[in-house]
C-alpha positions as CSV (number, residue, x, y, z in Angstrom):
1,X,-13.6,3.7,-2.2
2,X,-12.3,4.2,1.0
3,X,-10.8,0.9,2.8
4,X,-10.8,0.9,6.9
5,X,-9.4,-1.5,9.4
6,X,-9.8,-2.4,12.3
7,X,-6.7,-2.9,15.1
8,X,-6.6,-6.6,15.0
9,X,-6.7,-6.5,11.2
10,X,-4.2,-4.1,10.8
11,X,-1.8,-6.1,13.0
12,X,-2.8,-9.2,11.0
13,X,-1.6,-7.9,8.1
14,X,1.8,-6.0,9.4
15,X,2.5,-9.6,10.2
16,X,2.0,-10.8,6.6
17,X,3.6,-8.0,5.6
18,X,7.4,-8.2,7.7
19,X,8.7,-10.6,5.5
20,X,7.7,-8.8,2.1
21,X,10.3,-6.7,-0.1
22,X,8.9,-3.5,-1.8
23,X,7.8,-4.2,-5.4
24,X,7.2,-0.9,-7.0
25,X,9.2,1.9,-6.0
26,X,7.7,5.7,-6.5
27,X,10.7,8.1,-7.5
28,X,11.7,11.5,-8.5
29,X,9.1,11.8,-10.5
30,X,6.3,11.2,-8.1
31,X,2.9,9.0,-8.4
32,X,3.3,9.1,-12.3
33,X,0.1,7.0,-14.6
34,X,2.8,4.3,-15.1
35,X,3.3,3.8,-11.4
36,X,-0.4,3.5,-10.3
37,X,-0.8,1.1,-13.4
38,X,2.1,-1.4,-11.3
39,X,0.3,-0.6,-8.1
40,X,-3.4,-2.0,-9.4
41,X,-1.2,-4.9,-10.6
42,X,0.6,-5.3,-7.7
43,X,-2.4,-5.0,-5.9
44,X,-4.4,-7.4,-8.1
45,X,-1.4,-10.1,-7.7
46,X,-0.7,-10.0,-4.5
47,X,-2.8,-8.2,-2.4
48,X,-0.6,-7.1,0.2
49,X,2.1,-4.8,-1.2
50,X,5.5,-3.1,0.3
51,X,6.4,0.4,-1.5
52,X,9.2,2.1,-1.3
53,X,8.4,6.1,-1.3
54,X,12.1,7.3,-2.5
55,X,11.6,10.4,-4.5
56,X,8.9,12.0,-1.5
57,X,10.2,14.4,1.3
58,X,9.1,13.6,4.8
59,X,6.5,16.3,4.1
60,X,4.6,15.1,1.0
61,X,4.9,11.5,1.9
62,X,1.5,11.7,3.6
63,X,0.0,13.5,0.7
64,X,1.6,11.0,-1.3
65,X,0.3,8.1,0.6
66,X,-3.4,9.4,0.5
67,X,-3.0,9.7,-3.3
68,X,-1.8,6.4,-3.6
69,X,-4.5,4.9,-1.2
70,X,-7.6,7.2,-3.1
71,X,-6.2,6.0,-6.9
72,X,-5.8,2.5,-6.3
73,X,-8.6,1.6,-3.6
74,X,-6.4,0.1,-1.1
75,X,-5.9,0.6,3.1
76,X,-2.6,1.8,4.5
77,X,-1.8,-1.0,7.1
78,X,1.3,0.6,8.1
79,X,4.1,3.4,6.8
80,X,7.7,3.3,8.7
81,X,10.0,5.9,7.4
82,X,9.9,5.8,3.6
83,X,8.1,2.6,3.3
84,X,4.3,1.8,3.0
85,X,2.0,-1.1,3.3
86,X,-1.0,-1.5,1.4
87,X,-3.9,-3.8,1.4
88,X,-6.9,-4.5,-1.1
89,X,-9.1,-7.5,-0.6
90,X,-8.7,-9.7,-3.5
91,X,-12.1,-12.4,-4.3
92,X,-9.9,-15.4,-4.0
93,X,-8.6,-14.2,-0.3
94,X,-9.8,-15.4,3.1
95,X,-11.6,-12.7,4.7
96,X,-9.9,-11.1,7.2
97,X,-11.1,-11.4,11.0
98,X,-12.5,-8.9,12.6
């Protein structure tokens, strides 16, 4: 399931998103079974989610990020530094404009 957005979205969602704290953090010992298990949850709660990508070199953190995205059907709305933003639509959510 592959998530796009469009411009206006995306910065409709960075705004949500400024004020959020990371709630899963992905270590040492990378994008483990246990840590996509919090993401879905994560995802499932909240629907806009802050992760903090502490164990990934600058070079695997796009890899990373793509696995993250493919495994848990969510959008990147924005990555800065170590840090990613991810979206799923949940059914009780407003859509978003277009």
């Amino acid at each position: 399931m592959s998530l796009s957005l469009t411009p206006r979205q995306r910065a409709l969602l960075k705004a949500r998103a400024h004020a959020l704290e990371p709630v899963v953090q992905i270590g040492q010992a990378g994008l483990t079974a246990a840590v996509i298990t919090e993401i879905d949850r994560s995802l499932t709660a909240h629907g806009l989610i802050k992760i903090r990508l502490a164990g990934a070199g600058r070079d695997d953190r796009d890899t990373l990020t793509a696995q993250v995205c493919e495994q848990a059907g969510a959008a990147v709305v924005q990555q800065v530094g170590r840090v990613l933003v991810l979206w799923r639509p949940r059914p009780e959510d407003e859509p978003l404009s277009k």
